[in-house]
N, C-alpha and C positions, 0 to 999 in steps of 0.2 A: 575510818577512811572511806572515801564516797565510791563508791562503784562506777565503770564506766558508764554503764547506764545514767545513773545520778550527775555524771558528768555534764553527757550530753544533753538531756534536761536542762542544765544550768545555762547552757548558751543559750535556750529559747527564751529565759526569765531574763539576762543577761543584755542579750544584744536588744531587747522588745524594747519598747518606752516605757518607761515608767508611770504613765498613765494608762495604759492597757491593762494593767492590774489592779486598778480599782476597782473595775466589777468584775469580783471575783466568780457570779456566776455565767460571765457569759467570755470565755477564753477567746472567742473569733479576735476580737481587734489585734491581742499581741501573739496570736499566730499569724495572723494575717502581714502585720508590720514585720515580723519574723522573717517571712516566704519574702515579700516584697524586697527586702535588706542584705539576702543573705542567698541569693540567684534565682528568686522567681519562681514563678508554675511552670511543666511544663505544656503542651497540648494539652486540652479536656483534661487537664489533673486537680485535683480537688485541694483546697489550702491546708488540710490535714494532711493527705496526700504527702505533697509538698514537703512539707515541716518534716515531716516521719526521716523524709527522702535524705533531707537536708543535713538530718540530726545523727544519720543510719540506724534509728530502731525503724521498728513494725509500725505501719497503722494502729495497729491493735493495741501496740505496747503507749502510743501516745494519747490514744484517745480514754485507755484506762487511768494513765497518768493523770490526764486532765480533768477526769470524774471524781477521782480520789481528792485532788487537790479542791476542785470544787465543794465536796462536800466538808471538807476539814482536815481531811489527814493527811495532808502533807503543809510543811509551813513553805512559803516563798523564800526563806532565808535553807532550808538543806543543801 
């Protein structure tokens, strides 16, 4: 059973374009398309920022998620 965590995850794979996850080493486009789709930056807030905001985990907790996933251990389908 997926954790909330693993939940909220799913919405940034989810709502993103399906071309944002071609290149698997560079996450910008489908966080970006993410933040843009799903209410924006706010002031001087940063697109990780943003997303973290969006999703309610931590900066920290997203920008791990996303190193992890980049190097291999996580698949796009969890």
């Amino acid at each position: 059973m997926p954790t909330t965590f693993d939940t909220r995850l799913a919405k940034l794979e989810k709502y993103a374009p399906a071309v944002a996850n071609i290149d698997r080493l560079n996450p910008f486009p489908m966080v970006q398309a993410f933040v843009d789709d799903n209410g924006s930056r706010l002031d001087n807030e940063s697109y990780a920022n943003a997303a973290a905001r969006l999703l309610g985990i931590t900066s920290a907790d997203l920008i791990a998620y996303l190193k992890e996933r980049a190097e291999g251990g996580i698949s796009s389908t969890r």
